[in-house]
N, C-alpha and C positions, 0 to 999 in steps of 0.2 A: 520403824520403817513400815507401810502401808502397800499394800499391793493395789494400784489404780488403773484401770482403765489401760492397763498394758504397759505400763509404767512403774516404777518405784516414787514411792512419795516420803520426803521428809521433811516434817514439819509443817507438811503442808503444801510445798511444792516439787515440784517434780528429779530425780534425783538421779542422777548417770552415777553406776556401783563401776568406782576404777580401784580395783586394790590389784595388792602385789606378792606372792608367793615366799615367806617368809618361813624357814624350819627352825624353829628355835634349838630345837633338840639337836640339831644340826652344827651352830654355831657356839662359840663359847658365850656363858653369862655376861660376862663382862663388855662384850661385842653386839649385845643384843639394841640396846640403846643407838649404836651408831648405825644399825643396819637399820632399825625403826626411823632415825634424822632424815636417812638419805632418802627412803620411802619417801617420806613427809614432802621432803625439800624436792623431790621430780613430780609433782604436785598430787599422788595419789590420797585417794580418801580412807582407804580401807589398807586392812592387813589380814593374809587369809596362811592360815597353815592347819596342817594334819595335826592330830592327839592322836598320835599310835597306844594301840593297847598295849601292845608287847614292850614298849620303851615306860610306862606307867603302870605296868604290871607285871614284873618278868616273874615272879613266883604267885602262883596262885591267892588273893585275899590278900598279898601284902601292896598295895597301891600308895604310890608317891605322886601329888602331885602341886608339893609346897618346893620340893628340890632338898628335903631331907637326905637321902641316900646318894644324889646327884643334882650340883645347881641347875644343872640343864632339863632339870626333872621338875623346875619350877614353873610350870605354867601359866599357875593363876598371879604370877609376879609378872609375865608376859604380857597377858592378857591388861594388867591393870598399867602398867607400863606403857602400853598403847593408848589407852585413854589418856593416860597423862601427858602424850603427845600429842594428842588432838586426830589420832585415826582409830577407826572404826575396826571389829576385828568380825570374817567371817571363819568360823569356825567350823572345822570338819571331823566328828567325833570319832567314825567307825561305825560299826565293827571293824570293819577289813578299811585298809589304807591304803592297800599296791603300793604307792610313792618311793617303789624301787625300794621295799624295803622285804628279809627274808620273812617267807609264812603269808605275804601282804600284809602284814602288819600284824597277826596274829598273833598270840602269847605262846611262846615252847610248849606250855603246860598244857594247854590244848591240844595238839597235835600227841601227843605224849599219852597224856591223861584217858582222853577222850576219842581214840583212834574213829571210832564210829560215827561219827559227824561230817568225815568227809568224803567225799564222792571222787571215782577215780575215771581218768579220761582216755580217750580214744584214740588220742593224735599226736606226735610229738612236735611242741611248736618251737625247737631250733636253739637259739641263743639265747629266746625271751625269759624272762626269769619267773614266769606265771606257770606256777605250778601246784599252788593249795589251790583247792577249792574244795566249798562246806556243799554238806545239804544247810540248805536255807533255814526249812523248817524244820528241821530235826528240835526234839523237846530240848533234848541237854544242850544241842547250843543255839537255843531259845533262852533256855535259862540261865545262860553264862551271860549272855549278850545284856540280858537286864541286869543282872549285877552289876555290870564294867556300867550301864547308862546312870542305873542307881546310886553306885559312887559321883561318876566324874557328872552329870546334868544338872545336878543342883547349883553345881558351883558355877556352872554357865548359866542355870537361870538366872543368878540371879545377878549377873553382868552384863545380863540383858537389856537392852535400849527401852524397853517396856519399864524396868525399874531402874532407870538413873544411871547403867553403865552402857559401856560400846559395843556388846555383841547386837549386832541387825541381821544374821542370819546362822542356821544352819545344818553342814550338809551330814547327813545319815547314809554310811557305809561311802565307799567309792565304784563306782563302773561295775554297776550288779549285772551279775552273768556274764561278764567278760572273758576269766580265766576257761568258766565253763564254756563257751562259743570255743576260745584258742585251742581248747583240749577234745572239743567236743563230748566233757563228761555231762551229759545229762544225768539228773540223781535221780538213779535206782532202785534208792532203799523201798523197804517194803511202807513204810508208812507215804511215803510219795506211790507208789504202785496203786496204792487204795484209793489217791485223793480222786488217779489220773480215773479209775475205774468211775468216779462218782461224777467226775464232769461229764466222761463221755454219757453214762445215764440220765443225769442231767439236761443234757443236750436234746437229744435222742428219745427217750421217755419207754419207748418199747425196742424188743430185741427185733423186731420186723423192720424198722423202719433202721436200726444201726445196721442192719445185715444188707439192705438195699443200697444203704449208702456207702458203706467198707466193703461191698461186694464179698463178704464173710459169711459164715455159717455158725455163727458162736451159739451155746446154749443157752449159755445166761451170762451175767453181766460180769461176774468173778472168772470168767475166761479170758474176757480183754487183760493183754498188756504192754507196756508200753513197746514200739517198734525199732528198739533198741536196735544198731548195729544192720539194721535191715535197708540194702539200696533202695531206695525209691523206686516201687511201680507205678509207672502214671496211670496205668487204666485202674489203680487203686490210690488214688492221689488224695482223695480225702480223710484214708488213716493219718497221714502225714501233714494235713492242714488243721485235723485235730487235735495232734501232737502238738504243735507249733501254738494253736491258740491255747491249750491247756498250762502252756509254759508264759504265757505272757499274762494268767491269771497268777500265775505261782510267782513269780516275780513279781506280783504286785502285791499278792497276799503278807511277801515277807517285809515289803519296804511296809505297805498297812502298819503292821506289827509294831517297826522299829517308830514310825511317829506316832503311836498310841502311845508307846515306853515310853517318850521323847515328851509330848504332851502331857503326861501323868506324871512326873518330874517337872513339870512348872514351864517348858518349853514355848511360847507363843509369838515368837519373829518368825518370817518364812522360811519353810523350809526348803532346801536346796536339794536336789540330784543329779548327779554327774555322770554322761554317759561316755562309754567308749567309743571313738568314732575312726579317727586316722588310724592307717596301719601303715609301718615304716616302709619305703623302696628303696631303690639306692640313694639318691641325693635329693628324694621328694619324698614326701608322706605323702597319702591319699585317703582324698574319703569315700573312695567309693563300697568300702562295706559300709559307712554308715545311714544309709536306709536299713538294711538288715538292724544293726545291732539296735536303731535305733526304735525299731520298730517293735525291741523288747521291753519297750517301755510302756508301751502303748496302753494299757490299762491301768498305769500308776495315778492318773489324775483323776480316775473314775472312781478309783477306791478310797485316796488321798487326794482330796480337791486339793487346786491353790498352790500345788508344787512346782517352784523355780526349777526350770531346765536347764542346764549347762552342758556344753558340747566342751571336749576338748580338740583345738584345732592345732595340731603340729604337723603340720603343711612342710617342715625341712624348708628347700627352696619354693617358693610362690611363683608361679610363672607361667604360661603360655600354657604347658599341658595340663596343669592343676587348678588354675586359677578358679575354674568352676565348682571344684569343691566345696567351697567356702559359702557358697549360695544355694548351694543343692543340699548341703548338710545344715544350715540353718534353718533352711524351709522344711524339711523333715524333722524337726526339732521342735522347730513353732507348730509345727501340725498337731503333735500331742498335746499342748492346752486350747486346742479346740473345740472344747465340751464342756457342755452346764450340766450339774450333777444334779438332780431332782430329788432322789431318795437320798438314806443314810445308810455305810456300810453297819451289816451287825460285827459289834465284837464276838471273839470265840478266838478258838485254839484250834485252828486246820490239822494241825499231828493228832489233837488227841479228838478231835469230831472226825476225824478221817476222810473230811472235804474240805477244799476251797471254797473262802465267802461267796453268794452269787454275788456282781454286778450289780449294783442299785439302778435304780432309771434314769439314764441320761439322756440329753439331744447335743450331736454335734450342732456345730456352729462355724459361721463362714469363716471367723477368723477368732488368734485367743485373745484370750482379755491377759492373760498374765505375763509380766514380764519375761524375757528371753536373757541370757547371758551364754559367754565363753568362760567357763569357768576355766580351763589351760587354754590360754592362748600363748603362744608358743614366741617366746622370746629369750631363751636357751634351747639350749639342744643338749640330752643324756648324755650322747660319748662327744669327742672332739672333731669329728667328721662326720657330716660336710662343716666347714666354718659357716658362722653366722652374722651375717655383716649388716652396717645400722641401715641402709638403703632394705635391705629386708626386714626386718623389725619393724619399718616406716610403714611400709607395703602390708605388712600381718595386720599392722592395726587399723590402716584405714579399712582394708578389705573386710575385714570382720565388724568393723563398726558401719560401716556402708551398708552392712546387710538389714539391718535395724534396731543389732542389739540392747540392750539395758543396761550392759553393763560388761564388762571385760574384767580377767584375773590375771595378768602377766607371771607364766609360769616355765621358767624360775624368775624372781627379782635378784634371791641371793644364793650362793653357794656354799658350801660348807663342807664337813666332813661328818662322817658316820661314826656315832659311839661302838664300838667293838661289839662285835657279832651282831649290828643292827643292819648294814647295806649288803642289797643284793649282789649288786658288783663291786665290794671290796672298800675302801676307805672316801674314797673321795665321793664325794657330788656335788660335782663344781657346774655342772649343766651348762658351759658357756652362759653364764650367767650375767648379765647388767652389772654386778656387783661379785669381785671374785669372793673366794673364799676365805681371802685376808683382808678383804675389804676393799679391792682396788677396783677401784669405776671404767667399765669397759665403755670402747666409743659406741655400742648400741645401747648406750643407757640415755644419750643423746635424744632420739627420736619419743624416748616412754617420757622425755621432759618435756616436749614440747608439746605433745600432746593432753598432758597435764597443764599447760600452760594456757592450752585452745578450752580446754573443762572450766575451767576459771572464769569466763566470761561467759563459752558454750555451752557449759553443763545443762542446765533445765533444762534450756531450748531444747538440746539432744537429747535429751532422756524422752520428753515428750513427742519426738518428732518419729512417724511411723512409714515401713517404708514403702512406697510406691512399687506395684506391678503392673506389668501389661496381660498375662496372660496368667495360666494356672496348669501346673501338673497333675495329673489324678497319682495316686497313689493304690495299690492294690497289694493286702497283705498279704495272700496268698504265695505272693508271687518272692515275698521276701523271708517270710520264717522258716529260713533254712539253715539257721544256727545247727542242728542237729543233726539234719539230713547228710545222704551219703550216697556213693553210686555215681556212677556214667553220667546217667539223665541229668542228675544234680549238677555234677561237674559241667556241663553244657550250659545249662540254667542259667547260674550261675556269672561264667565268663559270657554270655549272652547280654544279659543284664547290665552289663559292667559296658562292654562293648557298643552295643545297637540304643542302650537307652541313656545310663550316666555319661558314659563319653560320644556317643552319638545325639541321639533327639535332644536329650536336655541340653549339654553340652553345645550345640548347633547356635539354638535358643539364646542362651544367653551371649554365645560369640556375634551373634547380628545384631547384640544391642539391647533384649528386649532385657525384661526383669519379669521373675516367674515367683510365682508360692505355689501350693502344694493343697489336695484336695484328698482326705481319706473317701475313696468313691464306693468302696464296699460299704460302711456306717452312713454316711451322708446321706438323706433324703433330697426326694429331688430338686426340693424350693432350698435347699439349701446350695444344691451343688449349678443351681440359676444365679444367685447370687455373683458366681462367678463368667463373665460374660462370655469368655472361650477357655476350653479343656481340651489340652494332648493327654489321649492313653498311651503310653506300652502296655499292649500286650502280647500275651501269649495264646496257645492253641486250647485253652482252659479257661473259665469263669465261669461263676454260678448265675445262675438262673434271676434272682434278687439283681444283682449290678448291674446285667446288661439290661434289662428293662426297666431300671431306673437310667441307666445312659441312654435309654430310646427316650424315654419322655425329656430327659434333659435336652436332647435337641428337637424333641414335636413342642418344644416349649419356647424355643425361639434360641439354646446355648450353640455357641458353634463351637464343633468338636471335630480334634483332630484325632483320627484312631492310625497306631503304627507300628507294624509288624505283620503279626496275622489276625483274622477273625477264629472268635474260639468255635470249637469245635466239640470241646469236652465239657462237661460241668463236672467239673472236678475228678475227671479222671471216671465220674460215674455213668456216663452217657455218652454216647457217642451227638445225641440229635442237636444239629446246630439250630442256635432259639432265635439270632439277629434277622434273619432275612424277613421274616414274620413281622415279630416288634419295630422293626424301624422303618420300614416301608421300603428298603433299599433295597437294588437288584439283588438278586439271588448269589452273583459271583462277582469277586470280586477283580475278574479278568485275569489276563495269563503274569505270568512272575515278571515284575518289572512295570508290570501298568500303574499308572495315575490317572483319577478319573475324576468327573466331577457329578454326583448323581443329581441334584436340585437347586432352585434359588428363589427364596421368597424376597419378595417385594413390594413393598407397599400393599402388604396383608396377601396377596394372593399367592401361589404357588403353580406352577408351570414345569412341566419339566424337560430336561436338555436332552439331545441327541448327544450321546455318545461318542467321541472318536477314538479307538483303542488300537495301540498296535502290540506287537509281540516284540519283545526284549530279545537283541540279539547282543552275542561278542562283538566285545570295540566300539556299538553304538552308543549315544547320548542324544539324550534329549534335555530342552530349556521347558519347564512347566510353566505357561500362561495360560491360564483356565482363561476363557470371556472375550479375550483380548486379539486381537487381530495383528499380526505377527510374519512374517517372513520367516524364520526361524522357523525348524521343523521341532513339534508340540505334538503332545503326548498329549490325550485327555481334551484336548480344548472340545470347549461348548459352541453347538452353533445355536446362534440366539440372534435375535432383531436387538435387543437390547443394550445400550452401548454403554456395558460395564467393564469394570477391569477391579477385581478382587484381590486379584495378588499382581503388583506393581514388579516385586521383587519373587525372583525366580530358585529354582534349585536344580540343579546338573543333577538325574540320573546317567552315571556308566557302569555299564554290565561286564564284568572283568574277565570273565569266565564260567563254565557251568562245576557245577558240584558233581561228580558218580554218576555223569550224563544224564541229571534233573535238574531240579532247581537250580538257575543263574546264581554265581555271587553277587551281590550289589554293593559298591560303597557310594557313599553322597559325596559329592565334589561339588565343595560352595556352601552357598544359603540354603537353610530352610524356607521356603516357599510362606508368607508371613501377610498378611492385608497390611495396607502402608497407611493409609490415613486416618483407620475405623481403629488401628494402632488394639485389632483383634476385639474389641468390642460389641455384641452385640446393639443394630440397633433396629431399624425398619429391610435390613437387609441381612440375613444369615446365611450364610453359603457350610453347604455338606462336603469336605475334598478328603477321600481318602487316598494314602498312598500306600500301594502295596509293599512294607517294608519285609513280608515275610522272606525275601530274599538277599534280605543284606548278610544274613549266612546263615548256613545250611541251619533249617528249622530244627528246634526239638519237637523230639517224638515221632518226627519226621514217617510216614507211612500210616500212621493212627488214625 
């Protein structure tokens, strides 16, 4: 299997990856065969399951994996068993498994043996059963990690689709950094303390310029340390944006690691990574952490070109107040194989050089060239509530093959039970499964047949077929690495985020209809981020100096850009001096809380600019936004012009519901996003400037800064 043009390719042509979540170790030997048929026979092409370390290794050095000690211990009879059924297997080795099982799959003798490898956390997350988590790069389990690859990878080399067997891919560890976000343990050991010291020197180069920007006094460079446990000061906001990128090199350094091992063992199908995205609510899952989590990836393709992304989407019920997730979490997924990697990473040993690799040189890119998949797509569910009914399972899969994926994992296909002292919660894991755990076919196994049935004829087509947008989201990391972070401010941030931009703007967005993808606007140069014809920011009262003057030139360029919330005010917490009014040539203010305004209109090359109409945002009013347009309707912002344009057809309700501590209005949006209806947001001989004052949809953070 070939990675092509944003596609999987096999043999040549183009290849939609539909497999199905399969735990051998789970079900009895004897059962394995009939669970493999029904695979087959609901038309899936592939079969994907875990290789737990701790179930293939429970005593240090003694490793089963012929089914000596345990038939269920046989996997390379699984493995080959699958090809003699005519499916594909993707393979998921470890280290760490999570798949609900105790340690995430980790061996006793680890934990036991080698107490100093793991990192302890901040937060207690509840009923969830994530509670190991390693230092990454610690030496000693560094060097356990390649034993466990050194036994068990050869035997997957060489059932690899490269020499004449079915493995076409596979995935190294599960959901890195996961446990540690739930826990908030960031690893504090000392050999991580040194690496974080060598970035920030790295970065920085002299102690003058780190102390301007940390607003610090440090002497030298062996003073810095990590800001463990420390709330968030914004007018020191760049400790904490250093923190956050140092962790998304460290995270990349370890996955680096594990596909050099993987490689060096004969390894060469694609390799996969699985991130964590939904987090459970009551009878919905959501993904509105997954910008954050997902954005701890974010250096993995830089260091490890060519890596498969997989999101898992367990969305629970799919419906009216989720349904965006599925689009907003794909687009932030896709966004990370956005880059051509130019240079090559050096090998080394970050624990014992006491730094992380640098970055080799790369240039983002408009859009990736590498396939996209859901590795869990959610067709069980863990415990037995909410039920899971086939009219949803229908829903899960179009909605996530809509978005443009390459390929889908249906997770769970089957059910089973846990070999004694291996599951988190106890014996069973029947996952409302398609297929119970005694092998009985539930009615949502129904909709994964028919949809196998549509792959049959559809397959290529869909695999090759890429998906259509109308517009593009900027994306800004700053604004999301806050796995660590702590404090008030944060807590604000945060449910801000969540609030005004995933279930606000974007959310708005896709509910009128359009289709959006995703722009890292921090990395992106500006002919890059042209490429894309219209751009909504969120933002906030902060950004550096770099991004906002490439968004100036992104619209002295001809992009039309939507900016939503506030204009920043901070560069990172280190300056108070706002840099947009300068660089973009836009008035100075951006009017009283609640204004819409419209500042310019070029047209047929020239530029002119409008009068004004602005009024002040009272309780109970509403205003219909028609910038150009001549109107009866009392309008906010409208332009007086000779010219008889109308830019946005389709309108948006501001009402002002209330004031905040007798300042700032609250604002909520009632209706549509305000949208160009014909130009369908494209750039073409006409670009219009509309900003809308969102810093009032609630009370601002940082508020008086």
């Amino acid at each position: 299997m070939e990675l092509k043009n944003g596609y999987f390719s096999m043999n040549g042509k183009p290849f939609f990856l539909y497999s199905g979540e399969i735990h051998y170790f789970r079900i009895p030997k004897s059962a394995w065969a009939a669970r493999l048929r029904a695979l087959k026979g609901a038309g899936f092409n592939t079969v994907s399951t875990y290789i737990p370390w701790n179930w293939h290794e429970p005593e240090e050095g003694r490793l089963d994996f012929s089914g000596r000690t345990a038939p269920e211990r046989d996997v390379l009879g699984f493995l080959d068993l699958a090809k003699k059924l005519g499916l594909f297997v993707s393979a998921r080795v470890g280290p760490i498994s999570n798949a609900e099982l105790v340690n995430e799959g980790l061996p006793a003798w680890l934990l036991q043996n080698h107490p100093e490898v793991f990192v302890t956390g901040r937060r207690n997350v509840g009923n969830l059963p994530h509670v190991t988590m390693v230092s990454y790069l610690h030496p000693v389990f560094r060097e356990k990690v390649a034993a466990w690859y050194g036994a068990l990878l050869p035997e997957i080399a060489s059932r690899q689709v490269t020499r004449g067997g079915n493995v076409i891919s596979v995935q190294l560890c599960n959901e890195v950094g996961m446990v540690h976000w739930l826990q908030k343990g960031a690893d504090d050991k000392d050999h991580v303390n040194a690496m974080f010291r060598a970035f920030i020197q790295e970065k920085y180069g002299t102690l003058p310029a780190l102390n301007a920007a940390h607003r610090a006094a440090y002497k030298t460079f062996s003073d810095i340390e990590q800001p463990l446990g420390e709330g968030v000061d914004p007018t020191r906001l760049a400790v904490h944006v250093d923190w956050s990128l140092f962790y998304r090199r460290y995270y990349a350094a370890y996955f680096h690691g594990l596909a050099r091992h993987a490689q060096e063992q004969g390894i060469d199908v694609p390799l996969f990574c699985n991130i964590p995205q939904f987090y459970d609510y009551d009878i919905r899952g959501r993904g509105n952490w997954a910008p954050m989590t997902t954005s701890m990836f974010r250096d993995f393709p830089i260091l490890t070109p060519e890596i498969v992304f997989g999101g898992a989407y367990q969305m629970r019920h799919l419906d009216f107040e989720n349904f965006h997730d599925v689009a907003l979490t794909t687009e932030v997924t896709r966004l990370l194989g956005a880059v051509e990697v130019k240079g090559k990473t050096a090998d080394g040993n970050p624990a014992l050089e006491g730094r992380l690799p640098s970055l080799p040189e790369f240039e983002p890119l408009s859009e990736s060239p590498v396939p996209l998949v859901c590795a869990e797509l959610q067709t069980g569910i863990m415990r037995d509530r909410p039920r899971l009914y086939p009219t949803q399972v229908a829903l899960n899969v179009k909605t996530s093959v809509g978005q443009g994926l390459s390929g889908v994992n249906a997770y769970m296909f089957a059910g089973g039970e846990n070999p004694t002292g291996l599951g988190a919660f106890g014996a069973s894991h029947d996952w409302q499964a398609p297929i119970g755990a005694d092998g009985e076919e539930r009615a949502h196994l129904a909709p994964l047949k028919e949809f196998g049935r549509f792959l049959k004829w559809a397959g290529p087509s869909l695999a090759a077929t890429k998906k259509a947008t109308d517009t593009t989201l900027g994306f800004y990391l700053p604004y999301y690495g806050t796995e660590y972070w702590s404090g008030p401010w944060v807590d604000a941030l945060e449910s801000h985020r969540t609030n005004v931009w995933y279930d606000g703007m974007a959310r708005l967005i896709h509910l009128a209809g359009y289709s959006a993808n995703m722009a890292d606007i921090e990395r992106s140069p500006v002919d890059v981020l042209l490429s894309h014809p219209s751009l909504w920011v969120y933002s906030l009262s902060f950004m550096d100096h770099e991004t906002q003057a490439k968004l100036a030139g992104y619209v002295k360029n001809g992009g039309s850009f939507f900016w939503g919330r506030a204009f920043p005010r901070w560069i990172c917490g280190a300056s108070r001096t706002r840099l947009w009014p300068t660089n973009w040539g836009f008035p100075s203010r951006a009017g009283p809380p609640g204004t819409c305004f419209m500042a310019k209109e070029k047209i047929g090359g020239s530029t002119a600019p409008f009068k004004l109409s602005r009024r002040q945002a009272k309780p109970g009013a509403g205003w219909n936004f028609l910038p150009a347009r001549r109107s009866s309707r009392r309008t906010l912002g409208t332009a007086r012009s000779s010219w008889p344009v109308s830019v946005c057809p389709t309108f948006s309700t501001i009402s002002v519901i209330g004031f905040a501590n007798g300042a700032s209005p609250w604002v909520w949006s009632q209706g549509w996003i305000a949208l160009p209806g014909t130009s369908r947001l494209r750039s073409g001989s006409r670009t219009t400037w509309v900003f809308f004052s969102f810093s009032t949809i609630i009370s601002p953070i940082g508020k008086g800064r």
